[in-house]
N, CA, C and O atoms as CSV, one atom per row, in Angstrom:
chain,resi,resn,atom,element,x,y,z
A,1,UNK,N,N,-160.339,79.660,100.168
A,1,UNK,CA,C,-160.135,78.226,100.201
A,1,UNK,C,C,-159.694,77.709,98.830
A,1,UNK,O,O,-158.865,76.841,98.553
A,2,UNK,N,N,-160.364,78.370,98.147
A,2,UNK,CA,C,-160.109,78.003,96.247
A,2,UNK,C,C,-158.599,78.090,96.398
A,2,UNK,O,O,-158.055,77.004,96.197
A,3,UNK,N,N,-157.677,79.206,96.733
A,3,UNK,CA,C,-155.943,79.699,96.259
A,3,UNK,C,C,-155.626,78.117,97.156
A,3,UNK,O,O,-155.073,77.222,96.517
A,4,UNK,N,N,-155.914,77.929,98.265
A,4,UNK,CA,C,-154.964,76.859,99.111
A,4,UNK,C,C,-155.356,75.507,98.921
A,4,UNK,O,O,-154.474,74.683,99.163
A,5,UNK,N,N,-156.629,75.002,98.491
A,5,UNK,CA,C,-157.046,73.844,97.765
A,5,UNK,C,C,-155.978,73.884,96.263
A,5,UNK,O,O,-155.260,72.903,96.067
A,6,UNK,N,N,-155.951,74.793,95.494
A,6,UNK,CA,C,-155.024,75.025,94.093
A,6,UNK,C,C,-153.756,74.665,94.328
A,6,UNK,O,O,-153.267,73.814,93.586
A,7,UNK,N,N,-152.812,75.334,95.600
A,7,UNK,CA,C,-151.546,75.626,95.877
A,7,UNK,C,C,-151.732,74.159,96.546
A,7,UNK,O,O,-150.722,73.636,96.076
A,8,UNK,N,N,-152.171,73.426,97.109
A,8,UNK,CA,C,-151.981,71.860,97.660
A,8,UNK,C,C,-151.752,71.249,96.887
A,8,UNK,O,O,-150.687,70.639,96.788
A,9,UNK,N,N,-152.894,71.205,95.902
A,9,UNK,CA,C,-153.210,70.023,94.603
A,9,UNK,C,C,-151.377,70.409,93.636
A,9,UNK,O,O,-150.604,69.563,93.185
A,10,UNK,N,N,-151.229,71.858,93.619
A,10,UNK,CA,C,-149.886,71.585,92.489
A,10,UNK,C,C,-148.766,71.059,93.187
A,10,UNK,O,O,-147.877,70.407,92.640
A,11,UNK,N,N,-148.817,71.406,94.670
A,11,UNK,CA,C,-147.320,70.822,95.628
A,11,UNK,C,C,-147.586,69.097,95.046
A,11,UNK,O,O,-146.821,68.370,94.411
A,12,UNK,N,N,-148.593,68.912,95.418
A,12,UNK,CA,C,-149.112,67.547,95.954
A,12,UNK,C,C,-148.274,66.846,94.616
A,12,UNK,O,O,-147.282,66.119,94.560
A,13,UNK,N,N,-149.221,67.463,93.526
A,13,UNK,CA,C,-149.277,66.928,92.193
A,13,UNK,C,C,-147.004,66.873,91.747
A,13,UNK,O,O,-146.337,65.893,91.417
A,14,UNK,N,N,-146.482,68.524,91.989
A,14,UNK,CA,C,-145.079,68.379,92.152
A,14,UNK,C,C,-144.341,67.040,92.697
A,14,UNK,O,O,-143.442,66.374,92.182
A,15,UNK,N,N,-145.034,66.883,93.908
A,15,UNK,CA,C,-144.371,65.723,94.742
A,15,UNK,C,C,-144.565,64.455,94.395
A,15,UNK,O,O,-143.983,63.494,94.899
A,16,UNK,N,N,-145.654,64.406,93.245
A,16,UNK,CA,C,-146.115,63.112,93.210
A,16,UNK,C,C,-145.223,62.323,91.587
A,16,UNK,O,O,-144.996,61.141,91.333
A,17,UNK,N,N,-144.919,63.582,90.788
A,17,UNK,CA,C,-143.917,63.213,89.767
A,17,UNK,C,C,-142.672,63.029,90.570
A,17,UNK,O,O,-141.836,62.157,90.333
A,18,UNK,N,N,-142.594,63.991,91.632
A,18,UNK,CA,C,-140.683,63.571,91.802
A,18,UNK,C,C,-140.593,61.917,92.765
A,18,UNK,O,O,-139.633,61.152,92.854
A,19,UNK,N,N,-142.156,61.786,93.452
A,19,UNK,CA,C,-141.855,60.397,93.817
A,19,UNK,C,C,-141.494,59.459,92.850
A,19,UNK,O,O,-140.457,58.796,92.828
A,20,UNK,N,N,-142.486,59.444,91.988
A,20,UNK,CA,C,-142.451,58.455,90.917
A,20,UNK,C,C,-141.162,58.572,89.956
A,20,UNK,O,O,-140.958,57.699,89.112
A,21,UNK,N,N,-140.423,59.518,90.086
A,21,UNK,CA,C,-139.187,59.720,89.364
A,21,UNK,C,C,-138.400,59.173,89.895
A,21,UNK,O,O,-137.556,58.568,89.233
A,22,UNK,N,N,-138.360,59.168,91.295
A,22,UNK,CA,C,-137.236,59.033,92.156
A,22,UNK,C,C,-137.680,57.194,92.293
A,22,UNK,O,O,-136.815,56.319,92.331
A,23,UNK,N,N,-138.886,56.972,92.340
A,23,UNK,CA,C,-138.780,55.303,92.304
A,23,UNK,C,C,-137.971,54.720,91.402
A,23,UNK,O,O,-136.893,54.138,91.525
A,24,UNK,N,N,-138.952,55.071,90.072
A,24,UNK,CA,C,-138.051,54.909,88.812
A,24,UNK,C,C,-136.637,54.672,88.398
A,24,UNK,O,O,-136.148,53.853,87.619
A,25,UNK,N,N,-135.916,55.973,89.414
A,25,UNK,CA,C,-134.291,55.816,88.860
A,25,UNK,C,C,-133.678,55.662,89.949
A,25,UNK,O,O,-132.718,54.921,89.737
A,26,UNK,N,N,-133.755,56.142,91.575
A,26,UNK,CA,C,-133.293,55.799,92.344
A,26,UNK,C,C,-133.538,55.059,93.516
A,26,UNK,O,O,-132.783,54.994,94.486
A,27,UNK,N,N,-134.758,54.439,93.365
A,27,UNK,CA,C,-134.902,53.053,94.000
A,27,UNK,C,C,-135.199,51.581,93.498
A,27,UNK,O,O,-135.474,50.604,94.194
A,28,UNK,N,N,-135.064,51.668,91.981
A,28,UNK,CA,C,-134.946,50.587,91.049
A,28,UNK,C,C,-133.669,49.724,91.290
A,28,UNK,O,O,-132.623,50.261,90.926
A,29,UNK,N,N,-133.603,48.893,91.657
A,29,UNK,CA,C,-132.659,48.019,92.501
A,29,UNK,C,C,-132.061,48.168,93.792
A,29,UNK,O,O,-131.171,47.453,94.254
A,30,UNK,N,N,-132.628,49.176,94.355
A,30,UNK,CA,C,-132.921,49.118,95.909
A,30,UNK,C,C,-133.617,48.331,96.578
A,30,UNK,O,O,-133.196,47.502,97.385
A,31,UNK,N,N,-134.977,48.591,96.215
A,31,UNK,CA,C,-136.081,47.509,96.763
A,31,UNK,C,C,-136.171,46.468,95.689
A,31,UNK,O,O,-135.633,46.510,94.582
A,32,UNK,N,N,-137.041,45.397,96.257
A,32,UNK,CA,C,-137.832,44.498,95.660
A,32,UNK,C,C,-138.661,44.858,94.505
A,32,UNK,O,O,-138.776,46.083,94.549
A,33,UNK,N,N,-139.148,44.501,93.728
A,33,UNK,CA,C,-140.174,44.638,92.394
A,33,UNK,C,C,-141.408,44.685,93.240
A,33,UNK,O,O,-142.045,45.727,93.083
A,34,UNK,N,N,-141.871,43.910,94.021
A,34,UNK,CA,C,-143.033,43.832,95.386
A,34,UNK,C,C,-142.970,45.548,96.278
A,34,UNK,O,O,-143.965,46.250,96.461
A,35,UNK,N,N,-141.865,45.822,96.616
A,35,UNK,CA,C,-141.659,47.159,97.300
A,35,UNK,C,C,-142.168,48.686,96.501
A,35,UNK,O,O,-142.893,49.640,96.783
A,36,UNK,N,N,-141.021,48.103,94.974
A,36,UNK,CA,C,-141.222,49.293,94.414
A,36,UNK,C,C,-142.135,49.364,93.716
A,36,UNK,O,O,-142.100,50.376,93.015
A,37,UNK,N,N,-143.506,48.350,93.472
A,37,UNK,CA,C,-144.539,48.052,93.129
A,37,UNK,C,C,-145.740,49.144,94.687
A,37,UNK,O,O,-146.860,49.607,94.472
A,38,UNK,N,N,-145.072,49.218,95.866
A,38,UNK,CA,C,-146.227,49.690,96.930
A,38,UNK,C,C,-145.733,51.270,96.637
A,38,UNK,O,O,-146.497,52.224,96.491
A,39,UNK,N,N,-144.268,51.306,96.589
A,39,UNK,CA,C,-144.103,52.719,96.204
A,39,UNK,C,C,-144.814,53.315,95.201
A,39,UNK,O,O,-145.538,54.284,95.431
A,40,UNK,N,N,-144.664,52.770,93.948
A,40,UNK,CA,C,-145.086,53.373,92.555
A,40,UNK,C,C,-146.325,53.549,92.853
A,40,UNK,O,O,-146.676,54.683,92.529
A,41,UNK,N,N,-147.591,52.615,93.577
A,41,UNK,CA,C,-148.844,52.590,94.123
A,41,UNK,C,C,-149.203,54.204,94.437
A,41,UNK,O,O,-149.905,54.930,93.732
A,42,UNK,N,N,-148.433,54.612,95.863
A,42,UNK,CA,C,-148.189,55.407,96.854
A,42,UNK,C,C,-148.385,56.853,95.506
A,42,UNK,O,O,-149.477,57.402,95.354
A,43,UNK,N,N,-147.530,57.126,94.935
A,43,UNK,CA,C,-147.026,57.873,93.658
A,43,UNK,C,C,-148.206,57.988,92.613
A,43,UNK,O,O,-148.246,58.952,91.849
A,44,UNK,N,N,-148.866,57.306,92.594
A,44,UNK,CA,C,-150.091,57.447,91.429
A,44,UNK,C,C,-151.426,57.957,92.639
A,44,UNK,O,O,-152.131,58.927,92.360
A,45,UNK,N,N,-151.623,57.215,93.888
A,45,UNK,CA,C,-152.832,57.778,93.988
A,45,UNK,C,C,-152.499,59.273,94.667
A,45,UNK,O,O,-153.400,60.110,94.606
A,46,UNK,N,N,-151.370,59.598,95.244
A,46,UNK,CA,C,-150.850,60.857,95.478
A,46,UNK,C,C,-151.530,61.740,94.070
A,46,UNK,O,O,-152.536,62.443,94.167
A,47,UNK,N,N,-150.845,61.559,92.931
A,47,UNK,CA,C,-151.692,62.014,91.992
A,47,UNK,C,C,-153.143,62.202,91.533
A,47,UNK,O,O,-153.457,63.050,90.698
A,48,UNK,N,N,-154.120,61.264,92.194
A,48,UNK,CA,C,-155.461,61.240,91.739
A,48,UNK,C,C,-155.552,62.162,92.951
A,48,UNK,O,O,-156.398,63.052,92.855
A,49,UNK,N,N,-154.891,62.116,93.987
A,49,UNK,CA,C,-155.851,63.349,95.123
A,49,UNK,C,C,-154.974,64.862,94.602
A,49,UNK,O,O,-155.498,65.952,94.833
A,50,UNK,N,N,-153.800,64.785,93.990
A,50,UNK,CA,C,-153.738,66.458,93.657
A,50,UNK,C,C,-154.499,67.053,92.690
A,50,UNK,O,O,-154.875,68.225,92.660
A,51,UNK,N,N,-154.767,65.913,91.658
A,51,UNK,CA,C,-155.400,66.676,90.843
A,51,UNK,C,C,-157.035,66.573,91.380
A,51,UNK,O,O,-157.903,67.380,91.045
A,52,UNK,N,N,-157.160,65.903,91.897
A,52,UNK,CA,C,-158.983,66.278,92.906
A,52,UNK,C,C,-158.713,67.234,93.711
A,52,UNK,O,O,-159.668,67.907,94.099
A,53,UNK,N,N,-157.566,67.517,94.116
A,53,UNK,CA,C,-157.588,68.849,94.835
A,53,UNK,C,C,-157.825,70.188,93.570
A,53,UNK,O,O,-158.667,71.077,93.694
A,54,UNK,N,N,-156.820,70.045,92.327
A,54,UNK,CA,C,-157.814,70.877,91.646
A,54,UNK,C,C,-158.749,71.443,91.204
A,54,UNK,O,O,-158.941,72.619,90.894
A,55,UNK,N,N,-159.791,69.914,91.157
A,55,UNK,CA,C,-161.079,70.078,90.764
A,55,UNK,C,C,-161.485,70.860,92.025
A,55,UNK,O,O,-161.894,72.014,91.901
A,56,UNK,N,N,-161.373,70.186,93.430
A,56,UNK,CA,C,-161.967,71.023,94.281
A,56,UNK,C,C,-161.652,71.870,94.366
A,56,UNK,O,O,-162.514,72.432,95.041
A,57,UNK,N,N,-160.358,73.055,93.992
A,57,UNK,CA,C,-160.520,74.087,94.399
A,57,UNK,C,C,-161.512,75.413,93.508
A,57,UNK,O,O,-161.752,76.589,93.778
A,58,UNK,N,N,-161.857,74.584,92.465
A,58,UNK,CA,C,-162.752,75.154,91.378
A,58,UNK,C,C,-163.791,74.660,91.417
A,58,UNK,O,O,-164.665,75.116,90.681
A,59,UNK,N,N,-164.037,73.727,92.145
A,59,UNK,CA,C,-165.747,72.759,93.121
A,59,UNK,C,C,-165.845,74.655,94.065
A,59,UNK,O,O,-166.632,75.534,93.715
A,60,UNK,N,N,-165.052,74.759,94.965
A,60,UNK,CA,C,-165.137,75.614,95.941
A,60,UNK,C,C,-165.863,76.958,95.798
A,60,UNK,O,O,-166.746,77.465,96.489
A,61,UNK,N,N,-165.091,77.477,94.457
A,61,UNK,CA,C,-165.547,78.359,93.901
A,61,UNK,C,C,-166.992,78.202,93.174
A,61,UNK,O,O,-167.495,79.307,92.972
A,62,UNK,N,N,-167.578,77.404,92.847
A,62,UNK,CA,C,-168.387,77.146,92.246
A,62,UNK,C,C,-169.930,76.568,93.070
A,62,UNK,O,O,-171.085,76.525,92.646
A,63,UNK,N,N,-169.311,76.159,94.448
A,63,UNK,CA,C,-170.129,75.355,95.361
A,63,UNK,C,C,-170.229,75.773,96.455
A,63,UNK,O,O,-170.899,75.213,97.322
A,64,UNK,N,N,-169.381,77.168,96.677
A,64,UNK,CA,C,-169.475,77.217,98.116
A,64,UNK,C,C,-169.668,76.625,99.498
A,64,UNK,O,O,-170.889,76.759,99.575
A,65,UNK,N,N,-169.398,76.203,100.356
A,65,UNK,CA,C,-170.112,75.539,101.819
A,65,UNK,C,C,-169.206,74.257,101.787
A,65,UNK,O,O,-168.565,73.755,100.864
A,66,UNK,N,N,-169.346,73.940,102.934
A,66,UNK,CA,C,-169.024,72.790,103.950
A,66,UNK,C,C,-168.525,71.591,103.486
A,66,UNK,O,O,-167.446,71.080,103.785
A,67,UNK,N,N,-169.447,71.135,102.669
A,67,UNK,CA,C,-168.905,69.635,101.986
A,67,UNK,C,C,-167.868,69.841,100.956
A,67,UNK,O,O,-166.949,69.023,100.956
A,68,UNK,N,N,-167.844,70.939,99.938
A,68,UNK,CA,C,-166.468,70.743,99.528
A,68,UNK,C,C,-165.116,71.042,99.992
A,68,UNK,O,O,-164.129,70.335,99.787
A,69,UNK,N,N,-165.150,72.179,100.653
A,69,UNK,CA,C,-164.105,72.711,101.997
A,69,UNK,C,C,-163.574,70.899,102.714
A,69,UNK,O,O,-162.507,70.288,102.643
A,70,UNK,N,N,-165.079,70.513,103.438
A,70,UNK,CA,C,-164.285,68.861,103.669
A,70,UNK,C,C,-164.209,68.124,102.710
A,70,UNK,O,O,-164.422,66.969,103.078
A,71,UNK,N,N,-163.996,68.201,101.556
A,71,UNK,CA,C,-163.383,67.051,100.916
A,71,UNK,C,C,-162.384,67.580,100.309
A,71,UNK,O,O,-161.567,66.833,99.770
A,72,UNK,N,N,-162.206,69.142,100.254
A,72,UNK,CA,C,-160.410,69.166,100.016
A,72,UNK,C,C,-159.605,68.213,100.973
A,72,UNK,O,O,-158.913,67.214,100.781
A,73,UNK,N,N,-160.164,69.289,102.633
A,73,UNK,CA,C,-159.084,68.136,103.824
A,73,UNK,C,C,-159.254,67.155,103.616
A,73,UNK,O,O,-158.107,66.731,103.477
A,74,UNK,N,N,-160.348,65.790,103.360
A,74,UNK,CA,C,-160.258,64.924,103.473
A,74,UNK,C,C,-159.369,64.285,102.332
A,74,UNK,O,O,-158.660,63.287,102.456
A,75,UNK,N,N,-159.554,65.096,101.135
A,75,UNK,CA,C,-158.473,64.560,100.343
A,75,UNK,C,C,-156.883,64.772,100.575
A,75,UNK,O,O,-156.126,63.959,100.044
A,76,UNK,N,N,-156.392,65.738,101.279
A,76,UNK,CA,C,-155.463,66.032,101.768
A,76,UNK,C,C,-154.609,64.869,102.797
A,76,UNK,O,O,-153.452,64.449,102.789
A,77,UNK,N,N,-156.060,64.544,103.843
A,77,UNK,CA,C,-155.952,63.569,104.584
A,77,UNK,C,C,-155.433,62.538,103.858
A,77,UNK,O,O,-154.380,62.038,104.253
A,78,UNK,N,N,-156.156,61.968,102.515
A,78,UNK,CA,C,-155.988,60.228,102.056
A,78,UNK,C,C,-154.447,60.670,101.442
A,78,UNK,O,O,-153.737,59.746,101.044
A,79,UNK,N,N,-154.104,61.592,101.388
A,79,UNK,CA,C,-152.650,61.016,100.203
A,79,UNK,C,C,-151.763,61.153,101.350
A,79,UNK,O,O,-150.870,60.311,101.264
A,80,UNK,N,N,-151.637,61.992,102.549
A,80,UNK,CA,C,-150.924,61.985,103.915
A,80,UNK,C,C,-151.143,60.230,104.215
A,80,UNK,O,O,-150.087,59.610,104.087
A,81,UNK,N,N,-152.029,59.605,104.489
A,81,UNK,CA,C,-152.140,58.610,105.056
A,81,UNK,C,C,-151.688,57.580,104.124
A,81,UNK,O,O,-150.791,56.737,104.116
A,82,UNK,N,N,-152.767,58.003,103.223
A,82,UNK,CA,C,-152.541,56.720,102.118
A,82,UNK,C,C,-151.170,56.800,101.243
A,82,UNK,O,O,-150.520,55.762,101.364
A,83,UNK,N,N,-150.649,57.632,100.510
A,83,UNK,CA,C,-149.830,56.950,99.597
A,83,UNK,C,C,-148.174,57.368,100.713
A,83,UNK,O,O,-147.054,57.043,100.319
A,84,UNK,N,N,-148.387,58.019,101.903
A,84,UNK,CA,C,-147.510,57.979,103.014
A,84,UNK,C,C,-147.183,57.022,103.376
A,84,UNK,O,O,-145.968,56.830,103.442
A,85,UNK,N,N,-147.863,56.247,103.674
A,85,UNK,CA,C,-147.680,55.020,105.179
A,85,UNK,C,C,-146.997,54.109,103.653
A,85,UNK,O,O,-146.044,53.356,103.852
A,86,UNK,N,N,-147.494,54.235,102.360
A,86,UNK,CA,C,-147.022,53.312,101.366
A,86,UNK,C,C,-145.608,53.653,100.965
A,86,UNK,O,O,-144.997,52.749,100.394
A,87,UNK,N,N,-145.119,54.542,101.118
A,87,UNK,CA,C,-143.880,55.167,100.574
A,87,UNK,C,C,-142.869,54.627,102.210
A,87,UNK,O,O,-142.025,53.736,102.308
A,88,UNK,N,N,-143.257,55.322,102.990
A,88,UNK,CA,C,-142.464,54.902,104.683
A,88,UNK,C,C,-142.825,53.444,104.665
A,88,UNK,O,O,-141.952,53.085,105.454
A,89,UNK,N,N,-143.388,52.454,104.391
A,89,UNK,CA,C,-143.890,50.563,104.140
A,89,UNK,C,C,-142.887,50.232,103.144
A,89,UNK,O,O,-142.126,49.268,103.222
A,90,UNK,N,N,-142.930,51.126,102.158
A,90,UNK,CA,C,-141.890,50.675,100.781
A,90,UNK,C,C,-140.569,50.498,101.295
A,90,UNK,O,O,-140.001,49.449,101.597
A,91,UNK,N,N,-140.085,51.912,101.361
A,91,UNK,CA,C,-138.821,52.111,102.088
A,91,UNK,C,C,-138.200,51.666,103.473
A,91,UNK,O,O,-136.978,51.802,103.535
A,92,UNK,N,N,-138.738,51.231,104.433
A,92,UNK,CA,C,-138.598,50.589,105.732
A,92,UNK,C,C,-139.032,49.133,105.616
A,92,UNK,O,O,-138.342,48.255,106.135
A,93,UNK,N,N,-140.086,48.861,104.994
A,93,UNK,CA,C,-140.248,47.401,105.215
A,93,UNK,C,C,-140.879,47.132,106.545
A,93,UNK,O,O,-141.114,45.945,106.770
A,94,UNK,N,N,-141.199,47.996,107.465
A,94,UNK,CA,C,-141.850,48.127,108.424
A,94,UNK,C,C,-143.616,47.879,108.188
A,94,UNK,O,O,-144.538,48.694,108.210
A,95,UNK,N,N,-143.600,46.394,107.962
A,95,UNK,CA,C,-145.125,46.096,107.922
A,95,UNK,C,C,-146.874,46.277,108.440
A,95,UNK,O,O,-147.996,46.114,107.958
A,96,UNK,N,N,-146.128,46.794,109.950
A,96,UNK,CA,C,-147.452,47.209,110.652
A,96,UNK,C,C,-147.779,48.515,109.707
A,96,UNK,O,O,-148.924,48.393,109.273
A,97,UNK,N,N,-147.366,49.316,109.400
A,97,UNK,CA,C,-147.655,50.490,108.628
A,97,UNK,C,C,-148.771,50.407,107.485
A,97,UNK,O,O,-149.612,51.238,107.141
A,98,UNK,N,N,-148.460,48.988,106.966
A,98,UNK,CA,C,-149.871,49.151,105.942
A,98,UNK,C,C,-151.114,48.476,106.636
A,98,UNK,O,O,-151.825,47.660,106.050
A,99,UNK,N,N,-151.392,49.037,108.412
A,99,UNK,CA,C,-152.356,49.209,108.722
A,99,UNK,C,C,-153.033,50.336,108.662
A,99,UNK,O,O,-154.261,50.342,108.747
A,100,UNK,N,N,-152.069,51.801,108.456
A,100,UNK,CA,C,-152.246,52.863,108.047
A,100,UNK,C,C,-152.994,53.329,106.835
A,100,UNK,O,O,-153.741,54.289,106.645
A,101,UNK,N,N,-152.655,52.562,106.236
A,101,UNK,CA,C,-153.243,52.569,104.519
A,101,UNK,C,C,-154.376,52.614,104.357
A,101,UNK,O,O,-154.562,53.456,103.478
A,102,UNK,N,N,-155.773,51.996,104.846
A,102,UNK,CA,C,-156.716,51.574,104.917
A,102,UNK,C,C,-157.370,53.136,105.048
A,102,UNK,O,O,-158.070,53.661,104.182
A,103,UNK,N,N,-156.936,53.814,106.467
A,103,UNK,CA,C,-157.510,55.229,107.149
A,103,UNK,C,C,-157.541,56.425,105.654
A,103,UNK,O,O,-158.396,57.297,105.500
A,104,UNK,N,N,-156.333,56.133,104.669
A,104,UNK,CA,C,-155.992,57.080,104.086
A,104,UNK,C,C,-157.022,56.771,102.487
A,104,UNK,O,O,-157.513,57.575,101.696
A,105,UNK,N,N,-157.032,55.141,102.521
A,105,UNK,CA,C,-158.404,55.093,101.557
A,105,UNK,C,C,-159.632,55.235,101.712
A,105,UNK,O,O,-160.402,55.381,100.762
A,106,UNK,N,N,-159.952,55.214,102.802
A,106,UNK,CA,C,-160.927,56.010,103.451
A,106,UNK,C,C,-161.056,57.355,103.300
A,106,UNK,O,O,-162.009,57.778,102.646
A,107,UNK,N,N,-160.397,57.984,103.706
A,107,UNK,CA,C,-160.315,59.465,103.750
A,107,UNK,C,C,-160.269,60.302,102.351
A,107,UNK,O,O,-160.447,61.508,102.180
A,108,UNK,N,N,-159.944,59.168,101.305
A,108,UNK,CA,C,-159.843,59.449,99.598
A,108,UNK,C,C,-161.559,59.198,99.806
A,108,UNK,O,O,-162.252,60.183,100.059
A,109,UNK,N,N,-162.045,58.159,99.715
A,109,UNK,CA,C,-163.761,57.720,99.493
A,109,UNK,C,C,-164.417,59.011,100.101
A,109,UNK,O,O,-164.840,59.944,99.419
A,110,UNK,N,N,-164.448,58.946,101.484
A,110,UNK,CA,C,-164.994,60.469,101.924
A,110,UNK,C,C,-164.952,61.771,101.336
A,110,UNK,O,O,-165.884,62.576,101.322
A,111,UNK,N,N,-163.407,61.979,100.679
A,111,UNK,CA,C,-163.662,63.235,100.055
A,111,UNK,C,C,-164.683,63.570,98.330
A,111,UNK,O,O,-165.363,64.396,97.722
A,112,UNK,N,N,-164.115,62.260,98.282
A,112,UNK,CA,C,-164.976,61.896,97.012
A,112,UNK,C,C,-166.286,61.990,97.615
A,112,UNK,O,O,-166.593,63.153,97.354
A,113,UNK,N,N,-167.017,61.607,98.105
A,113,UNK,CA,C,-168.310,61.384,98.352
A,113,UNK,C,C,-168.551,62.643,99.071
A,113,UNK,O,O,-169.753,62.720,99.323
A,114,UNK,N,N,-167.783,63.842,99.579
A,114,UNK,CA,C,-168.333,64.626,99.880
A,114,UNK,C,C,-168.053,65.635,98.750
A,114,UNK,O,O,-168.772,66.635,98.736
A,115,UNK,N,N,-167.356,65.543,98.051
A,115,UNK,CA,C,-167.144,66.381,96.311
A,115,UNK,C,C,-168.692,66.179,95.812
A,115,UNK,O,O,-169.355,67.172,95.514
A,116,UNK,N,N,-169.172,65.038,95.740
A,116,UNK,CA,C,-170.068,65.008,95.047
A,116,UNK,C,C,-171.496,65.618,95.702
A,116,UNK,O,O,-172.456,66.158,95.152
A,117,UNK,N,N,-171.242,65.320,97.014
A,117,UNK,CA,C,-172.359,65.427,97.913
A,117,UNK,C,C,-172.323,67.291,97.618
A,117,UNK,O,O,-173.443,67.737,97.368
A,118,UNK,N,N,-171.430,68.112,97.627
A,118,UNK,CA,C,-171.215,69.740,98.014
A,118,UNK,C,C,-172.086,70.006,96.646
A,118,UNK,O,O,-173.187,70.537,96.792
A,119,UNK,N,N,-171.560,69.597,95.069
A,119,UNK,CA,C,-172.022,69.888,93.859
A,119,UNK,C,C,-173.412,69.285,93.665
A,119,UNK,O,O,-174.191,69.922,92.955
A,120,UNK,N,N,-173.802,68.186,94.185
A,120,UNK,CA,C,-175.176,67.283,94.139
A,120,UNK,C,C,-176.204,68.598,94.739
A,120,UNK,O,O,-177.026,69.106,93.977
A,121,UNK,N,N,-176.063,69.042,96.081
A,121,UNK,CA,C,-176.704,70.028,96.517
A,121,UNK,C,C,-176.536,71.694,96.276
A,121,UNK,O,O,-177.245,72.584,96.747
A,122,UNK,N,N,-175.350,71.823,95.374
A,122,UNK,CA,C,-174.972,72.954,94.531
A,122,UNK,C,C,-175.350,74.147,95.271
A,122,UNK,O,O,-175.144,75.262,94.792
């Protein structure tokens, strides 16, 4: 679980500079300052869950069992949901979508709280 928690967190973490690159230079007068403000959003917390996928995959090793295993997925889950539905909201303008958002900050809190919960009971 440690190699594929590691190999997530660096894709994740990869994807999360080329979003923010690609806001930066090639959607900077595309969207709105409001738009590319939900994008750039989308792009940073993408980043706080790859690199928590790091920690967890060295939580894993260190903690063995259940709760950190779920809070890799669940962190996996929040940047799919969360900084997703913000990037497809940015780019479409399709508003029902940041009803999506909510599930994926959720799913960030959970993994967090089960990171801590796996190492709390060590």
């Amino acid at each position: 679980m440690d190699r594929t928690f590691f190999a997530l967190g660096g894709v994740l973490a990869l994807l999360g500079v080329a979003a923010g690159a690609f806001a930066a230079h090639a959607l900077k007068g595309h969207l709105s300052s409001d738009m590319l403000d939900v994008f750039e959003t989308g792009a940073r917390y993408q980043m706080y869950g790859a690199l928590a996928l790091l920690a967890t995959a060295w939580a894993v090793t260190r903690w063995p069992g259940t709760p950190v295993e779920w809070a890799g997925w669940l962190l996996v889950a929040g940047v799919v949901l969360f900084s997703g539905s913000l990037y497809v909201l940015a780019v479409t303008g399709v508003k029902w979508l940041g009803a999506i958002t909510p599930f994926g900050g959720l799913a960030f809190l959970a993994g967090f709280a089960a990171l801590a919960w796996g190492a709390w009971r060590g």
